[in-house]
TIRO-2110 file (N, C-alpha, C; in Angstrom, 1 decimal):
// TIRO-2110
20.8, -12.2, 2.7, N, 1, A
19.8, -11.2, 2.3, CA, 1, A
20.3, -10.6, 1.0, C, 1, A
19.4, -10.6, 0.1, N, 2, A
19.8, -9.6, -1.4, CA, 2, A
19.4, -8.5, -1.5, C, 2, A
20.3, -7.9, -2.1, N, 3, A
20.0, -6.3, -2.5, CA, 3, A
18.4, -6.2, -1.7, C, 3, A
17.3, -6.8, -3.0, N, 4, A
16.5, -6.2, -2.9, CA, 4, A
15.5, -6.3, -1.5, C, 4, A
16.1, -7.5, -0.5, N, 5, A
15.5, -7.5, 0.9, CA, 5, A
16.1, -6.5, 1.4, C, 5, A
17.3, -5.8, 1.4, N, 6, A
18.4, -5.1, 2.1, CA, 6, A
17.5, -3.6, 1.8, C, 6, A
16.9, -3.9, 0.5, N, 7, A
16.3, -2.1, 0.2, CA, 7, A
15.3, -2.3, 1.1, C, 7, A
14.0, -3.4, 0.9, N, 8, A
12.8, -3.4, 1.4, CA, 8, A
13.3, -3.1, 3.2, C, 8, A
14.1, -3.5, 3.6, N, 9, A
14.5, -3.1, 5.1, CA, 9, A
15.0, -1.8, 5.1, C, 9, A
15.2, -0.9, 4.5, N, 10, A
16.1, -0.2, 4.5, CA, 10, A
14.9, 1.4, 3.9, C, 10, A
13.9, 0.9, 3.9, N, 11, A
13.3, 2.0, 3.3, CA, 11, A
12.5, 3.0, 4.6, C, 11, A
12.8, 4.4, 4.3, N, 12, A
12.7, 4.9, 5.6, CA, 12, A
11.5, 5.3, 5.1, C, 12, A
10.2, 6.3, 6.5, N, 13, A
9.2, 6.3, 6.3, CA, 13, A
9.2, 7.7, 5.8, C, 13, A
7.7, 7.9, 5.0, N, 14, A
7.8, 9.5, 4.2, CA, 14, A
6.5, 10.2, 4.9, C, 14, A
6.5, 11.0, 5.0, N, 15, A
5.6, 12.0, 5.6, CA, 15, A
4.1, 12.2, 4.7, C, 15, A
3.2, 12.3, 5.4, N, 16, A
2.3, 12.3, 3.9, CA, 16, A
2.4, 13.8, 3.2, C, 16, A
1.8, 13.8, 2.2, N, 17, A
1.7, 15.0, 1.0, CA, 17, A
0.4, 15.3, 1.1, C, 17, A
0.3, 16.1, 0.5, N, 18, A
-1.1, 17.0, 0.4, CA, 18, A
-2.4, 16.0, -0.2, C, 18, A
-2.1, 15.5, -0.8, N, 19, A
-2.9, 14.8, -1.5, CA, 19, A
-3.7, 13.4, -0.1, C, 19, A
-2.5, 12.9, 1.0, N, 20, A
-2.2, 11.9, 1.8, CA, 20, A
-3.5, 12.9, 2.7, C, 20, A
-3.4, 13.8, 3.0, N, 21, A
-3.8, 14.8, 4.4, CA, 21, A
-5.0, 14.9, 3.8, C, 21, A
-5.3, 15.2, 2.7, N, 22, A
-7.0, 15.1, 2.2, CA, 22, A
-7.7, 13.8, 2.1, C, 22, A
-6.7, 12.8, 1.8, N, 23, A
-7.5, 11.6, 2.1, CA, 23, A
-8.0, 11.1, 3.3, C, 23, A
-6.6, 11.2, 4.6, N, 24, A
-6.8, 11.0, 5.9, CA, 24, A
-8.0, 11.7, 6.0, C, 24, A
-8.3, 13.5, 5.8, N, 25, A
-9.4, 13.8, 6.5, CA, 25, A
-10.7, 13.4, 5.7, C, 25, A
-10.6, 12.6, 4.7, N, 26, A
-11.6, 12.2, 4.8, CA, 26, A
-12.4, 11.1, 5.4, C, 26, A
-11.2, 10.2, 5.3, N, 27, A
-11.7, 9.1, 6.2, CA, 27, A
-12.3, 9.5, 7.4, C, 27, A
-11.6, 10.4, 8.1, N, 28, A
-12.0, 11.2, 9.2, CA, 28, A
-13.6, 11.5, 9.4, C, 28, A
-13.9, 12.5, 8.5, N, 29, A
-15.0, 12.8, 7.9, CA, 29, A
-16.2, 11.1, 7.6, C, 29, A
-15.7, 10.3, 7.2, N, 30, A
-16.6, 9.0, 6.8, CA, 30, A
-17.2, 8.7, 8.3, C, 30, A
-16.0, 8.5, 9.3, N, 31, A
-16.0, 8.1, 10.6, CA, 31, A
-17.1, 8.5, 11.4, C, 31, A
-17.6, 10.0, 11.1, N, 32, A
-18.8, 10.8, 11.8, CA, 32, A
-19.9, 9.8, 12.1, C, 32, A
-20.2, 10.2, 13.3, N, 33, A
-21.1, 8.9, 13.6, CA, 33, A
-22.4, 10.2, 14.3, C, 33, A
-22.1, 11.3, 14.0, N, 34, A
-23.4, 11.9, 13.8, CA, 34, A
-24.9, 11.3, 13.6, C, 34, A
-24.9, 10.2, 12.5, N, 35, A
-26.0, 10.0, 12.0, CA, 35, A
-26.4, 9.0, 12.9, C, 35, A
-25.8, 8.3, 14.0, N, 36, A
-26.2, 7.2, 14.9, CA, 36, A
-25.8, 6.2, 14.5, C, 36, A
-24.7, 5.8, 13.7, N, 37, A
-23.7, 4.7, 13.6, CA, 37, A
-22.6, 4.4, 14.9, C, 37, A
-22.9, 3.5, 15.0, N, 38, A
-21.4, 3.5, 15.9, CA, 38, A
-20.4, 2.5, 15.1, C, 38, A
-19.2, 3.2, 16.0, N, 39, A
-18.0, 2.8, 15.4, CA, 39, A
-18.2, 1.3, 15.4, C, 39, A
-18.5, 0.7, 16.2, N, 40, A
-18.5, -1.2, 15.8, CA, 40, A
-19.2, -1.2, 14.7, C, 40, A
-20.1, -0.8, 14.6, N, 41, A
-21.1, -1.1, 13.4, CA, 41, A
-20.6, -0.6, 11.8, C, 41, A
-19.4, 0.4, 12.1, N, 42, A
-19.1, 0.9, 10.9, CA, 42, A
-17.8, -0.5, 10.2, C, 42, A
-17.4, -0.6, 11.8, N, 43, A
-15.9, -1.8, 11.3, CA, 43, A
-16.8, -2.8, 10.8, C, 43, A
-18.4, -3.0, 11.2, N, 44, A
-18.6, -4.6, 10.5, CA, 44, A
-19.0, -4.0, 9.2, C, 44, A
-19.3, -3.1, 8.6, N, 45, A
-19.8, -2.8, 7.6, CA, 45, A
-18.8, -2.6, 6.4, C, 45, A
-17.4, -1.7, 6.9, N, 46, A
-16.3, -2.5, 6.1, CA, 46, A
-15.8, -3.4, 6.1, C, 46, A
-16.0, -4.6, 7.3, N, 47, A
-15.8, -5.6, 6.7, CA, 47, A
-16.1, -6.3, 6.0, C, 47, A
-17.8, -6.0, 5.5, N, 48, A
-18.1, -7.0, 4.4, CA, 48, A
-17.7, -6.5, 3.0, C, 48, A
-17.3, -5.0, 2.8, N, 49, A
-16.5, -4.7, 1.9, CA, 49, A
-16.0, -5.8, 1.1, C, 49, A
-16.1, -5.3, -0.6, N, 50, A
-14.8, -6.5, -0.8, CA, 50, A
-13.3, -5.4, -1.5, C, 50, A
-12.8, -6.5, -1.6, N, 51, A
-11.7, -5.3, -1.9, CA, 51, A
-11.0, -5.7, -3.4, C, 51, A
-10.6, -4.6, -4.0, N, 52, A
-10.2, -4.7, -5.5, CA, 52, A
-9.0, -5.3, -5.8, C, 52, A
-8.3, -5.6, -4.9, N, 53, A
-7.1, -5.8, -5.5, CA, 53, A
-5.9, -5.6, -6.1, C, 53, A
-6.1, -4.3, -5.7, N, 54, A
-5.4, -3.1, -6.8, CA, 54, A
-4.8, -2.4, -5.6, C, 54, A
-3.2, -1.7, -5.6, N, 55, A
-2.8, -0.8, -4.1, CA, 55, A
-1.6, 0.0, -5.0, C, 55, A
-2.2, 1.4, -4.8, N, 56, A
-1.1, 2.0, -5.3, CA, 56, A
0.0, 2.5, -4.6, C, 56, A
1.3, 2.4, -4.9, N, 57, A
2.4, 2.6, -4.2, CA, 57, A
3.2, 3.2, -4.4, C, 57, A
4.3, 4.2, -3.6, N, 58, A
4.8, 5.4, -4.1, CA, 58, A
6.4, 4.6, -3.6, C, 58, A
7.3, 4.4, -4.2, N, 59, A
8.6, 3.8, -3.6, CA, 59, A
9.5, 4.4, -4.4, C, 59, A
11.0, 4.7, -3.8, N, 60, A
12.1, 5.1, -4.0, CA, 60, A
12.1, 4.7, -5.4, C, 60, A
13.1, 5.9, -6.8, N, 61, A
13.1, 5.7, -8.0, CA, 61, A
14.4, 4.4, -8.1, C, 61, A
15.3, 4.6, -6.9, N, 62, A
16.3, 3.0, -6.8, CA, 62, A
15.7, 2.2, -6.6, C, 62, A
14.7, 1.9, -5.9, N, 63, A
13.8, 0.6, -5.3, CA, 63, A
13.2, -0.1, -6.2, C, 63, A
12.1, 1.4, -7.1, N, 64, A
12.2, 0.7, -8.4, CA, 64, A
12.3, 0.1, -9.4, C, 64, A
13.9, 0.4, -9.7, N, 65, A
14.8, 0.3, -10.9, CA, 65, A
15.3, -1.2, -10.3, C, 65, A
15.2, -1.1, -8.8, N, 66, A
16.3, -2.7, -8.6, CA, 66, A
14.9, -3.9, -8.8, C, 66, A
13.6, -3.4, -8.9, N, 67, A
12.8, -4.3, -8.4, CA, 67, A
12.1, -4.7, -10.0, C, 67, A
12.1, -4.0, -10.5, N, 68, A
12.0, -3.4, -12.5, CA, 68, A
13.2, -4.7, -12.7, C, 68, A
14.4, -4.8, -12.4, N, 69, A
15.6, -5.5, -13.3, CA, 69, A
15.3, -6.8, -12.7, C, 69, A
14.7, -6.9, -11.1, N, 70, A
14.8, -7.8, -10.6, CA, 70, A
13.7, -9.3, -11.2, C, 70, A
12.8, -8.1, -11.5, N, 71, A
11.7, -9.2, -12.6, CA, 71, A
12.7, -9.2, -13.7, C, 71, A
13.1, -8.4, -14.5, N, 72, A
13.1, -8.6, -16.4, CA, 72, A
14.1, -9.8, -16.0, C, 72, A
15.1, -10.7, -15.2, N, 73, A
16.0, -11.2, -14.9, CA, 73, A
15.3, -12.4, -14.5, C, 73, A
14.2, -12.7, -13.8, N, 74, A
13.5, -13.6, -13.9, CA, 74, A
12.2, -14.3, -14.8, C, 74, A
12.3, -12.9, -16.1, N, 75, A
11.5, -13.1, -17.0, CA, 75, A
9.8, -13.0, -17.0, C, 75, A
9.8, -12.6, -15.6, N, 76, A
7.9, -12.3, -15.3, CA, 76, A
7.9, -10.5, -14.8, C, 76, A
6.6, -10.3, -15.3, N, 77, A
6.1, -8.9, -14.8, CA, 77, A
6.7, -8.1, -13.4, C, 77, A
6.9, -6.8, -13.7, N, 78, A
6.9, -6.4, -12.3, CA, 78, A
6.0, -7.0, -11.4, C, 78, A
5.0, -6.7, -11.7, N, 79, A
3.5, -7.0, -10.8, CA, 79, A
3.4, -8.6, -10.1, C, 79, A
4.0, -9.3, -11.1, N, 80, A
4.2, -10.5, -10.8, CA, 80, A
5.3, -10.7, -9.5, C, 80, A
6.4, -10.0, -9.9, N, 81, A
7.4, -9.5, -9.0, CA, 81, A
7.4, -9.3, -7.8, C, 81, A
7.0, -8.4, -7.8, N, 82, A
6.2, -7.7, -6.4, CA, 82, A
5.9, -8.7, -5.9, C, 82, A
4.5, -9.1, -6.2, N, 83, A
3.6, -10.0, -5.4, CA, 83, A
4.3, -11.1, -4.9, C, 83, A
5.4, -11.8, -6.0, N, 84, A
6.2, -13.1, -5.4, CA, 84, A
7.0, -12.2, -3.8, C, 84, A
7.7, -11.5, -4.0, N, 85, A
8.1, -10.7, -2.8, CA, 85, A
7.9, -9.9, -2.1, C, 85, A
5.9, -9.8, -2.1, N, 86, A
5.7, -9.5, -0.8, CA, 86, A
4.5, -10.9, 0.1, C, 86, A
4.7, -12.1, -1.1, N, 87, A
4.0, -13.1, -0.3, CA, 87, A
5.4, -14.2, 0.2, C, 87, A
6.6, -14.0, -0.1, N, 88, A
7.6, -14.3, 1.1, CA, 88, A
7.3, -14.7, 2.2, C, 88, A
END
């Protein structure tokens, strides 16, 4: 295992922030089935969602830095990076 699997195992969980607790309650809020939706009907309706592609992510400033050198060392983008090591 290298460093950077040893970090990806190693990374403990973070509590959410304020920003985390307004989003949760909104989803919350979306969920209201007040209007005569029901919950099945809502999961097929995000499922036909499509999705962007895009996932923002908040990780340790070491995690980072090892994951930043870990690309420039193989000569492709972080983003590139990433993706090769989270489709492992």
């Amino acid at each position: 295992m290298n460093n950077i699997e040893k970090r990806f195992t190693s990374i403990r969980e973070v509590e959410p922030d304020a920003n985390d607790l307004r989003a949760i309650e909104r989803i919350k809020q979306a969920d209201d089935t007040s209007e005569g939706i029901t919950l099945d009907e809502m999961d097929k309706l995000r499922a036909k969602q499509e999705f962007s592609g895009k996932i923002s992510l908040r990780v340790p400033k070491t995690l980072h830095r090892e994951l930043a050198l870990g690309a420039k060392e193989e000569g492709i983008s972080l983003n590139q990076f990433i993706l090769y090591k989270l489709a492992k």
